[in-house]
Structure formats: structure tokens, C-alpha cells
C-alpha positions, 0 to 999 in steps of 0.5 A: 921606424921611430925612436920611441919606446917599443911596444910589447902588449896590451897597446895597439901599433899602427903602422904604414907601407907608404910605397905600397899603399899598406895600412896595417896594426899589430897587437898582442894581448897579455895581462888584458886577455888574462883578465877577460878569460878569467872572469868564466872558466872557459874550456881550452877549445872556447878559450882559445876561440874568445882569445882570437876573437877579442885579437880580432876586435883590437885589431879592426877596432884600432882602424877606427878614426876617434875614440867614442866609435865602437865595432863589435863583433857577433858569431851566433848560430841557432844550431851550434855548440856555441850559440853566441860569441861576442866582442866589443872595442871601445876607446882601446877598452876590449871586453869579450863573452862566449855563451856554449853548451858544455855537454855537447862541447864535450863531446866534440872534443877539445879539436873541435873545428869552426864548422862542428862549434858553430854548425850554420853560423855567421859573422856579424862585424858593426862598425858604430861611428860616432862623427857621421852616427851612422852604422855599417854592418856586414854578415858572413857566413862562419866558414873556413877554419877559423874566426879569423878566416871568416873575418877576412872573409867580411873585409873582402866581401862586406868592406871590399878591401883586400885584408891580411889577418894572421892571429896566434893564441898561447893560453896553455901556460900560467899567463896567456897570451894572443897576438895578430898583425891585419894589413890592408891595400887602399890603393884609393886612399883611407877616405869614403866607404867605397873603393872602386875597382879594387884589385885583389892581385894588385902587384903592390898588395901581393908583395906585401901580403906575401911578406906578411904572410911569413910572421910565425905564429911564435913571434906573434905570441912572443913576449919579449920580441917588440912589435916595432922589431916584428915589423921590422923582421917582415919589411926591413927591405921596404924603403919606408915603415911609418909606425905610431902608437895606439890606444892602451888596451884595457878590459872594458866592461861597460856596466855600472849600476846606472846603466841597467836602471836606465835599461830597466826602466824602458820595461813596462812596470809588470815586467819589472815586477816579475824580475823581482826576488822576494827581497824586491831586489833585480839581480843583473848578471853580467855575462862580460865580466860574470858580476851580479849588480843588485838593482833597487826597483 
């Protein structure tokens, strides 16, 4: 462990288990998922949903290598309550948007289980690296019990590394709060996008997996137990834990003026001339951070 100050929300820690070949983060979510949630009064059951989902994007987003990278997240479904879910991470910038029916999520109740919101749904995860500009893409079916069930799911299938993700949201109070911990067994090294003979049962992953899968959900959401001290509670017998601070996490909505002319201008003029109102003004809503931007076409 290090003797740096101690990490509690909104940044990111990356940590290490030399010995078994573990790469891990850990996050909690505190004033940044407050602010997310409160640009759309979302009922509990999608609140809750948006709030493991963006703990997820912070997570997968800080295993990226440099700043101008980005993952996004998409569940979608042409059937379900929800009919899209999304996230993004960028540069420790999180911003997150869930599109539902209400009346029917009202029916469904407040329990409502993954399957119920999303019917035949996937998961879309899209790794953009800007060193080599490329993108990798998986899609996952929506199954298990959770998104973060159906996201361990894609690292196992998609990225072929065994993954541990635990995630606990607390939003019922005045100040909600999320937080997870992900590792990863890389037997092979960080480097290259695939990894041969991969062991899902190897004896170094499973001790470490074991021990993580301990965390309580309390701890994870606990504000005034550190990050650093969580590790330390799950691999204090570990001879050696490498930990180092991430990106700060802020809400990241991306949109200016500026970007929506440059995306307004790739529509033929006729088109642009519909979306006029009778002011000649184009309202732009963005569904992120739920402001309107006027648009002098």
C-alpha cells in the first residue's frame, strides 16, 4: 500500500495483486451520481439501473490506457420497458441516460427483474482507443439478474478474461451513493487483445476471486471507509498490493453549441428546414444532461 492521501469517491483506484497476476479498480460514486441522476426524475427501479451501469462504465473506462480513449456502454431492446440504456467514459468524465416507458414500468412494480425491463435485450460494450483508432465491440445477451451479471458476461465471452465485478447502489437517501470493485486474471500480461489458453479455474484467479467476492455491499457504498482500507480488508494476507490513483470523476456531458451545428450541418438543407420552429430556431434536447440548446440555422 502506499502513503498517499486516501481515496473515498468520485476517483478512481487502480490496484495490482502482483503474485496472482490480478489487475483490479475500485470506484465509488458520490456528488458525480447525484449530479447525473438529477438532471431526469427517474423512478427508483431505473435510478438504481443508471446508477450500477454508470459504476460499471467508471470501472471498465479506467482499464483504459490514455486519456482521449473512450467505452461506452448500450443495453437496448425493441421490446422492453427500457428501450435504451446508455454510458459513456471519457477522460474520468462519466455521463449516463436511460430512455423507459413509464406506464409500463409502473405496472412491472418497483422489483421489476432485469429480464421484465429489458425483455430480449443486449448489451453493447465499445472500446474506442485512440492510440491504434480502432474499435472493439462486444454484444451480450441481457441475462442474468443484473447489468453487472450481463457485463461480466461480455469480459468472459467477448474479451476472454476471467472478470470479478461486484457493484452496490444506495440511492434511497438525500445523497446517493454507488460503488463496485472489478478485477481481472491476466495470466498472459496486460499487453495484446488476445490471450491464449486462458483458465477460467486457474488456482492463482480463484483464490483472488474468492476473496473478493467477500466485499459486502455496505462497504462498497460506505462513505467513510477509504477505498485504500476496503482492499486492505479483502487482501491484507496478500504479501503485495500495488495501488495507485486514477482519474477524478466528473459529469461529462459533452455537448456545446459547437457540436450540434457541426452535426446539424451533415443533414441535407430541407431536413434542417423541418426542425425549424416558427422562430427559425432548432431546439436541440439533450437527453444527458436534459438542457435545450437553441441552434441558429
Amino acid at each position: 500500500m502506499t502513503d498517499k492521501p486516501e481515496t473515498y469517491s468520485d476517483r478512481l483506484l487502480i490496484f495490482t495483486l502482483p503474485e496472482r497476476n490480478v489487475r483490479g479498480r475500485a470506484v465509488r460514486l458520490d456528488g458525480v451520481l447525484g449530479t447525473i441522476l438529477a438532471a431526469h426524475d427517474y423512478p427508483p427501479r431505473i435510478r438504481d439501473l443508471l446508477a450500477e451501469a454508470l459504476v460499471l462504465a467508471a470501472l471498465s473506462g479506467g482499464l483504459l490506457k490514455d486519456n482521449d480513449s473512450q467505452l461506452t456502454i448500450q443495453a437496448q431492446t425493441d421490446d422492453g420497458i427500457v428501450q435504451l440504456l446508455v454510458c459513456d467514459y471519457h477522460a474520468g468524465e462519466l455521463r449516463g441516460y436511460v430512455q423507459f416507458d413509464p406506464e409500463r414500468l409502473a405496472q412491472a412494480g418497483d422489483d421489476a427483474s432485469l429480464e421484465t425491463l429489458f425483455g430480449q435485450g443486449f448489451l453493447a460494450v465499445t472500446f474506442d482507443l485512440a492510440l491504434s483508432d480502432q474499435r472493439y465491440q462486444g454484444i451480450v445477451p441481457l441475462e442474468g439478474n443484473s447489468i453487472t451479471a450481463a457485463f461480466e458476461n461480455y469480459f468472459s465471452q467477448s474479451e476472454q478474461v476471467p472478470t470479478l465485478i461486484r457493484v452496490s447502489v444506495d440511492a434511497d437517501g438525500e445523497r446517493p451513493v454507488a460503488g463496485g470493485i472489478l478485477l481481472q486474471h491476466l495470466a498472459e500480461g496486460e499487453d495484446g487483445r488476445q490471450r491464449l489458453h486462458v483458465r477460467m479455474d486457474h488456482p492463482e484467479w480463484e483464490h483472488a476471486a474468492i476473496i473478493a467476492d467477500t466485499v459486502r455491499r455496505d462497504e462498497l457504498v460506505d462513505p467513510a471507509l477509504s477505498l485504500e482500507a476496503l482492499l486492505w480488508r479483502l487482501f491484507h494476507e496478500e504479501s503485495e498490493i500495488r495501488v495507485e490513483h486514477g482519474s477524478e470523476l466528473t459529469r461529462g456531458c459533452r455537448c456545446t453549441i459547437e457540436h450540434f451545428e457541426s452535426v446539424l450541418a451533415r443533414f441535407p438543407s430541407e431536413e434542417r428546414a423541418e426542425m425549424r420552429n416558427d422562430d427559425g430556431i432548432i431546439m436541440v434536447d439533450c437527453s444527458f444532461c436534459s438542457r435545450l440548446f437553441p441552434i441558429q440555422d
